[in-house]
Backbone as a chain_set.jsonl record, in Angstrom:
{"seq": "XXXXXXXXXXXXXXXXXXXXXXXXXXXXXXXXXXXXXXXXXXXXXXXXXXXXXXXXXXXXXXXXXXXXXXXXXXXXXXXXXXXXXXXXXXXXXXXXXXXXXXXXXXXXXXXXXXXXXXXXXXXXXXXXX", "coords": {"N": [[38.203, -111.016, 71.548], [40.573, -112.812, 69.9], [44.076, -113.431, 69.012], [46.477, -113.582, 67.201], [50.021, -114.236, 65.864], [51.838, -111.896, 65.961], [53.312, -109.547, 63.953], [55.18, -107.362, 62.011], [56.12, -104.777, 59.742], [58.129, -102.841, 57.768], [57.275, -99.589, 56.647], [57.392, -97.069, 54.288], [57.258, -93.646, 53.504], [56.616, -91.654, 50.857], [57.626, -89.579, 48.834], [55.599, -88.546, 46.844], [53.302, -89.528, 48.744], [52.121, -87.563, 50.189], [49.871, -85.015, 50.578], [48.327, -82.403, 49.758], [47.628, -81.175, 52.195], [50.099, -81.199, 53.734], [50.717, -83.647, 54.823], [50.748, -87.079, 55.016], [48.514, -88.703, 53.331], [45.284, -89.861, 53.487], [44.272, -92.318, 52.19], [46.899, -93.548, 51.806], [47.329, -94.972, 53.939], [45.576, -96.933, 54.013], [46.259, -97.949, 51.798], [48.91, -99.069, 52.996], [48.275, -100.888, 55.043], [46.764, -102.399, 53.213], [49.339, -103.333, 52.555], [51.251, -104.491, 54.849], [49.521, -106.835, 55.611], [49.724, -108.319, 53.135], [52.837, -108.754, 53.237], [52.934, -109.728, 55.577], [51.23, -112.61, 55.348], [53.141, -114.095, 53.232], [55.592, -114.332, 54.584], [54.527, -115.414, 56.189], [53.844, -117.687, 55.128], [54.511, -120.944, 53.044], [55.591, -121.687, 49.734], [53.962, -123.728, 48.964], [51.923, -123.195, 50.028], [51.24, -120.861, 49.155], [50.809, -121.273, 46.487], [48.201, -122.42, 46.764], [46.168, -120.751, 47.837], [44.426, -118.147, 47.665], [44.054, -114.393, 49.085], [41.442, -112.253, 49.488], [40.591, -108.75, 50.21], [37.673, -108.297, 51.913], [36.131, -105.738, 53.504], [37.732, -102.771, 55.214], [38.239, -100.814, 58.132], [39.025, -97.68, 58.696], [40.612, -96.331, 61.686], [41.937, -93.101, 62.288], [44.332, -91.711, 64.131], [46.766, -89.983, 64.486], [48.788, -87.541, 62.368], [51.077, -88.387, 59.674], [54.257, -87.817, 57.986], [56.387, -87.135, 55.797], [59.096, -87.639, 56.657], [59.172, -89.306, 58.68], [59.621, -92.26, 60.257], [57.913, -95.238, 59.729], [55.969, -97.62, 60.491], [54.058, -101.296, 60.48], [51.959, -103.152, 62.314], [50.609, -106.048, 62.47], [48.054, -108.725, 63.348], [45.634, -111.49, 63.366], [42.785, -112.194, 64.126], [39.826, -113.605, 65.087], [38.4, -116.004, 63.344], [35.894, -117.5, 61.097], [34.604, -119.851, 58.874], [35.464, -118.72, 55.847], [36.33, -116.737, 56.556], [38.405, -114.258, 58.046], [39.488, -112.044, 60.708], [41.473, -109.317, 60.541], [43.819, -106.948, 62.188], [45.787, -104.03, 61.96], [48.37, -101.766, 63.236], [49.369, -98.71, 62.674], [52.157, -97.132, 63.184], [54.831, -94.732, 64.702], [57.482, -93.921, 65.766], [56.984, -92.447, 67.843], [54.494, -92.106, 67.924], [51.35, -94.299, 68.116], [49.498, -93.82, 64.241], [47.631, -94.541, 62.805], [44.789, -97.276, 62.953], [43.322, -100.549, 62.038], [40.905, -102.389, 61.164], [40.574, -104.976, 59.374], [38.38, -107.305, 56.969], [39.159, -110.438, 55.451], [39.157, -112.768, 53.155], [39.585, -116.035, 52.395], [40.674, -117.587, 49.554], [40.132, -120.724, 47.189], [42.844, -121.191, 45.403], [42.621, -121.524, 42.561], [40.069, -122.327, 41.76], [39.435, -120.045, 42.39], [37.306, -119.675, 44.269], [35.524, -119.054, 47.458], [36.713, -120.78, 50.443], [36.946, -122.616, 53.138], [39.048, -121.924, 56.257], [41.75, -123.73, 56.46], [43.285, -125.808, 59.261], [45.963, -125.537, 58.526], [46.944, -123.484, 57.86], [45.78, -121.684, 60.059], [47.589, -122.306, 61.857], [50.089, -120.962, 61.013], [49.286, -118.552, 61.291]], "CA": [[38.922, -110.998, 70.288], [41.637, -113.736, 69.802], [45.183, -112.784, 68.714], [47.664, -114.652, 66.677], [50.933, -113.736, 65.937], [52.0, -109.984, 65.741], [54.097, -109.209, 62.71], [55.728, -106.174, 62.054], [56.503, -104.616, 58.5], [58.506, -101.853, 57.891], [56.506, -98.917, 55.719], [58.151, -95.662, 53.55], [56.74, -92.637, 52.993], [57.165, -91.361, 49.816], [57.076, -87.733, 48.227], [54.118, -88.901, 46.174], [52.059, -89.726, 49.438], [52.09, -85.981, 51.194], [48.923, -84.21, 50.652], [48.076, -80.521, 49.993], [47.755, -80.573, 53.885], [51.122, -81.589, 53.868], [51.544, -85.155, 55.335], [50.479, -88.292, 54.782], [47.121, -88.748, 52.571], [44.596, -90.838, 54.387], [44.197, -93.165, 51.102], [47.996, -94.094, 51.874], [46.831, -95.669, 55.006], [44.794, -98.347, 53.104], [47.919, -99.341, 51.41], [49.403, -99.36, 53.685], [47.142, -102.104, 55.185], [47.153, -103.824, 52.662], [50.764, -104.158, 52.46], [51.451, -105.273, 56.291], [48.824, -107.677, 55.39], [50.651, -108.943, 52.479], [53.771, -109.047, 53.748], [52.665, -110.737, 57.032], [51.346, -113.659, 54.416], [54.441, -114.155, 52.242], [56.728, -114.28, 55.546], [54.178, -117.047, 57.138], [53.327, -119.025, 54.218], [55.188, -122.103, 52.163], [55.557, -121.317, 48.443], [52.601, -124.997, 48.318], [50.143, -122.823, 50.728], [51.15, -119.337, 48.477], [49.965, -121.853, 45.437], [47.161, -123.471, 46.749], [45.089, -120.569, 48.386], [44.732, -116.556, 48.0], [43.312, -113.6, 49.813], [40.726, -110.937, 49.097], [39.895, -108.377, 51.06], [35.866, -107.492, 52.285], [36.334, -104.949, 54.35], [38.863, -102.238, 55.914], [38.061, -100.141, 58.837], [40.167, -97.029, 59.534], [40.782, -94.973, 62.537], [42.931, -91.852, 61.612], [45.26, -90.895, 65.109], [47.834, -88.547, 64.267], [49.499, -87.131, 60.655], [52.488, -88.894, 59.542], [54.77, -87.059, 57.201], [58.037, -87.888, 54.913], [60.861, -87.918, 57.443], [58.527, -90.621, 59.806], [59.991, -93.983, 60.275], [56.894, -95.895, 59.981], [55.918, -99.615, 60.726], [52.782, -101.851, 60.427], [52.365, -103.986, 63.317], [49.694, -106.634, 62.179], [47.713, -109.869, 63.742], [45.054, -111.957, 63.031], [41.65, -112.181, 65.203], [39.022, -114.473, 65.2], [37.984, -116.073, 62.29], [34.816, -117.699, 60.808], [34.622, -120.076, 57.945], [36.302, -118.407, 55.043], [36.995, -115.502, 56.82], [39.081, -113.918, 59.092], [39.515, -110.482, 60.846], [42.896, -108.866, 60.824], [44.165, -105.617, 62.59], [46.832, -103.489, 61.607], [48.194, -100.523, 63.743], [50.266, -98.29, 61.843], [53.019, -96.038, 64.124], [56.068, -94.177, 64.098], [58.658, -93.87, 66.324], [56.282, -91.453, 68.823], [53.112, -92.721, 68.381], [49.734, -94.237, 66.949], [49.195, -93.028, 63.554], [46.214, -95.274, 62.306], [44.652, -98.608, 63.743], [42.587, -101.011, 61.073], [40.495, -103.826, 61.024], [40.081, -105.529, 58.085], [38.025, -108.674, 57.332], [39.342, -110.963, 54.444], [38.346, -113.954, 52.54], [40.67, -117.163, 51.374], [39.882, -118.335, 48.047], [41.136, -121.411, 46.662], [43.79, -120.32, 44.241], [42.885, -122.47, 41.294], [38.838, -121.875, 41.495], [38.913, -118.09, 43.023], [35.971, -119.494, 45.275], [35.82, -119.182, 48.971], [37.421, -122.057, 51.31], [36.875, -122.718, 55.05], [40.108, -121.918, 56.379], [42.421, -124.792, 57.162], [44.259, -126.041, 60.199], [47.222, -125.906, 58.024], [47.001, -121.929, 57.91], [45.324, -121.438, 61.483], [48.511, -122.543, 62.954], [50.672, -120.488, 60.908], [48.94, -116.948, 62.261]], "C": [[40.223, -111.77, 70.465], [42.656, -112.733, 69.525], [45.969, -113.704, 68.259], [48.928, -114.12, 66.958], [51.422, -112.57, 65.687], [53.258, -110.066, 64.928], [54.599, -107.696, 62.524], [56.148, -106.095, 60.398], [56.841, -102.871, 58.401], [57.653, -101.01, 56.622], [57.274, -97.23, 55.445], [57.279, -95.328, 53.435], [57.546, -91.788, 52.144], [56.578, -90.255, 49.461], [56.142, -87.657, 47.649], [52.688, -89.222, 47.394], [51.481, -88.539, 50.668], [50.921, -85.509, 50.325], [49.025, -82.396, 50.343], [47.778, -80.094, 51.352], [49.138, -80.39, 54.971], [51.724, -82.853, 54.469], [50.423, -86.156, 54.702], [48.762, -88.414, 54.385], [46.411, -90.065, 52.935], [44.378, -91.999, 53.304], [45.535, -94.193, 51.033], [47.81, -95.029, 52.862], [46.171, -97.072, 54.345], [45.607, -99.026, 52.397], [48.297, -100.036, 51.958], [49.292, -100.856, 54.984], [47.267, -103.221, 54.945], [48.739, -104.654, 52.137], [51.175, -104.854, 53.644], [50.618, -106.483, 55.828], [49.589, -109.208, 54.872], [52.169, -109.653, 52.756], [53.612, -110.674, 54.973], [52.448, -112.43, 56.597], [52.69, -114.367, 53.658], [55.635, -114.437, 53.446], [56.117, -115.726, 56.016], [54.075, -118.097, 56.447], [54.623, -119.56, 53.455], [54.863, -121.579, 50.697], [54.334, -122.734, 48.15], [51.714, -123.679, 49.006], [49.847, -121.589, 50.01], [50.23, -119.891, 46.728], [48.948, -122.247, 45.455], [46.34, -122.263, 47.308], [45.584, -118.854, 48.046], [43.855, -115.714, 48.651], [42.703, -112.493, 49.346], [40.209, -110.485, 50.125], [38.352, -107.739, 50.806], [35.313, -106.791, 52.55], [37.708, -104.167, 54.855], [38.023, -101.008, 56.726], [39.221, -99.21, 59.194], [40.384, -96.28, 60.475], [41.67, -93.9, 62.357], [43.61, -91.322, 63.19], [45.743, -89.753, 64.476], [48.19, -88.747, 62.793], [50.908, -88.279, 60.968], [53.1, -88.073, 58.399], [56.115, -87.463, 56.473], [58.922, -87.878, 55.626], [60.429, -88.992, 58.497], [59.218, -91.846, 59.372], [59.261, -94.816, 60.91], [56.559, -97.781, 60.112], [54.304, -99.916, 60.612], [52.584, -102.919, 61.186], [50.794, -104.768, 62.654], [49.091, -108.054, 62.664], [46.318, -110.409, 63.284], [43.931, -112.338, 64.29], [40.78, -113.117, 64.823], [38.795, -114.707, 63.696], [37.121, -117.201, 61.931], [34.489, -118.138, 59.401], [35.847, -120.065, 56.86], [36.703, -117.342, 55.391], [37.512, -115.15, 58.118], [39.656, -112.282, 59.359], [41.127, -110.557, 61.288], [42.938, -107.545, 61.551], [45.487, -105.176, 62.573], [46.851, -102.126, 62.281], [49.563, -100.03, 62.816], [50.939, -97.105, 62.47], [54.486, -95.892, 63.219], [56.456, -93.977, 65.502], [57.95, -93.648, 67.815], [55.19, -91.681, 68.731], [52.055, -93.421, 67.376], [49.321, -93.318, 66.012], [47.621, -93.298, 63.01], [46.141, -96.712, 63.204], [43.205, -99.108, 62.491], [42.129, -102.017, 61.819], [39.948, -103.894, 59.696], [39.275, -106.762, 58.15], [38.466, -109.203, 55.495], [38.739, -112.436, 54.034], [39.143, -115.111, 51.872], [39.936, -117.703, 50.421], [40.757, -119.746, 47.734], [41.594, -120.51, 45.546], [43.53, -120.928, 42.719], [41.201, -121.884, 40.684], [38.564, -120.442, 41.797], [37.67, -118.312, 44.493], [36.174, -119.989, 46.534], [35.99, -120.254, 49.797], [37.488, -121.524, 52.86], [38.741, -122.941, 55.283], [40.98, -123.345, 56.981], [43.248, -124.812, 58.243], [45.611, -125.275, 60.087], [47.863, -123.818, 58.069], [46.708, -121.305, 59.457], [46.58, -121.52, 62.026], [49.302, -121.589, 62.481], [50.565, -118.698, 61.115], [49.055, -117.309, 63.447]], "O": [[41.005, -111.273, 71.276], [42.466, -111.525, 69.661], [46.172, -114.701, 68.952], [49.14, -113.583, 68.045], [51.135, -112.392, 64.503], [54.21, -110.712, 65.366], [54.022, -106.906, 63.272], [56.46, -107.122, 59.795], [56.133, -101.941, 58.786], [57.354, -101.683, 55.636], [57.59, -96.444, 56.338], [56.296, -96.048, 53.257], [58.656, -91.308, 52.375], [55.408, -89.916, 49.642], [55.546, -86.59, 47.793], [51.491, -89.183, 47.112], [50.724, -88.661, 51.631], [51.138, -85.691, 49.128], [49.77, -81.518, 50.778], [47.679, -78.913, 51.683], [49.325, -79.91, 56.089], [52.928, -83.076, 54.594], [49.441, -85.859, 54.021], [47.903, -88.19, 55.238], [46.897, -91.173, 52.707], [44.28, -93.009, 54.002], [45.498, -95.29, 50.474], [48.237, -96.137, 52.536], [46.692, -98.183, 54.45], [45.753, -100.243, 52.292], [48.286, -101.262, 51.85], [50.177, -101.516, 55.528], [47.551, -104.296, 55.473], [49.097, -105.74, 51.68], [51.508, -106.016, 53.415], [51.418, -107.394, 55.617], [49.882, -110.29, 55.38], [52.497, -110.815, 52.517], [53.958, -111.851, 55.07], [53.08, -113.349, 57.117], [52.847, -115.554, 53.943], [56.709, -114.814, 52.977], [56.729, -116.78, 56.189], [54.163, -119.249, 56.872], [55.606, -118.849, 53.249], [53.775, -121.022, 50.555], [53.817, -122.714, 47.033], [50.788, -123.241, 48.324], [48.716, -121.104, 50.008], [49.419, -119.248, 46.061], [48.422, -122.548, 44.384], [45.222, -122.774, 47.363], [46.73, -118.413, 48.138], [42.751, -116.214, 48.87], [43.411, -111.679, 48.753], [39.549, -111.14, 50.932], [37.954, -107.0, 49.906], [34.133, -106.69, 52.215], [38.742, -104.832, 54.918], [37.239, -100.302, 56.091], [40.209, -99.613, 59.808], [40.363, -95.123, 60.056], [42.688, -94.578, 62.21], [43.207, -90.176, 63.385], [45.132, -88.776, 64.042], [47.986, -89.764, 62.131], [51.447, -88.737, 61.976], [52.209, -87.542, 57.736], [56.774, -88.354, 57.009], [59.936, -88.244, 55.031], [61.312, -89.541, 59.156], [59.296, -92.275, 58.221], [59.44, -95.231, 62.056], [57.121, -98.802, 59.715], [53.445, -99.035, 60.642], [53.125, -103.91, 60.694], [49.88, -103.992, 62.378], [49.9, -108.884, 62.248], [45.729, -109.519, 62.669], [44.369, -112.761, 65.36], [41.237, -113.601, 63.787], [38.955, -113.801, 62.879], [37.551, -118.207, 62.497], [34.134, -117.27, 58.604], [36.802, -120.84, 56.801], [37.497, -116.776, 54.64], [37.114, -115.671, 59.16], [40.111, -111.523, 58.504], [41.767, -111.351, 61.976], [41.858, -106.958, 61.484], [46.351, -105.856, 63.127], [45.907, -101.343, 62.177], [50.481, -100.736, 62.398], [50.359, -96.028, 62.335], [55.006, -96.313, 62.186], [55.571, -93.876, 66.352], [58.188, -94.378, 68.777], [54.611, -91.391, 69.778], [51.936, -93.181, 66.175], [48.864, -92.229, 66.358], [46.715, -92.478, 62.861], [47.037, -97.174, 63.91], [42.325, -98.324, 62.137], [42.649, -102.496, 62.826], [39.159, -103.164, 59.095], [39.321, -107.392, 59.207], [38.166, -108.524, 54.513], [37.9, -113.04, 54.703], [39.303, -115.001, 50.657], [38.802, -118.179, 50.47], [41.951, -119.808, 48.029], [41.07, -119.549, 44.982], [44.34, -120.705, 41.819], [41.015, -121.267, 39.635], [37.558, -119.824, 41.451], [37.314, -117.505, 45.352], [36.787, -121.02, 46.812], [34.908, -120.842, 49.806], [37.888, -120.52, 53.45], [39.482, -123.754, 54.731], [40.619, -123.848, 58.045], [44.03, -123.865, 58.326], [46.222, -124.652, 60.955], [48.95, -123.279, 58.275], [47.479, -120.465, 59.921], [46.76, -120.631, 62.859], [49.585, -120.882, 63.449], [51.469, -117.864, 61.093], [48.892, -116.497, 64.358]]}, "num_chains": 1, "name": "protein.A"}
């Protein structure tokens, strides 16, 4: 499994994402995901490559470690793994201070931005993961 560049994105927990078990609702996790994701994009890309191409995801895999809860000071550490055509696998681990809370793999899909339909990834992006 390759590895690009490792990104980091800071992530809140909010009084709306505590559970009747009391912490962190496994559905928040998938946001959560997809926000490191996002982020990680928007930090690497040029406002031409944010116009010319977008991302859908295909897939998300989650492993569930430990609870997280509203006073956690959480992060989304995220990189980019091999990728194949129009697509490319990401992984996102999602900790706090003290340890592994979740660990993802996602697989996504670049679209051109103009047609919606799937594009072999370019150089021009390869380099910037």
């Amino acid at each position: 499994m390759g590895q690009g560049k490792t990104f980091e994105h800071q992530l809140k927990v909010a009084a709306s994402d505590i559970d009747d078990m009391g912490h962190v609702n496994n559905v928040v996790y998938v946001r959560w995901v997809q926000e490191a994701a996002a982020a990680h994009w928007d930090h690497a890309a040029s406002p031409e490559l944010k116009s010319k191409y977008a991302w859908v995801v295909l897939r998300h895999e989650v492993d569930y470690k430990n609870p997280a809860f509203v006073e956690d000071q959480i992060s989304g550490l995220t990189w980019v793994g091999e990728h194949n055509g129009a697509r490319f696998d990401r992984y996102v681990k999602i900790q706090s201070a003290k340890k592994i809370l979740a660990e993802a793999k996602t697989t996504w899909c670049l679209l051109d931005a103009k047609t919606l339909r799937p594009i072999r990834i370019p150089e021009e992006i390869l380099s910037l993961l």
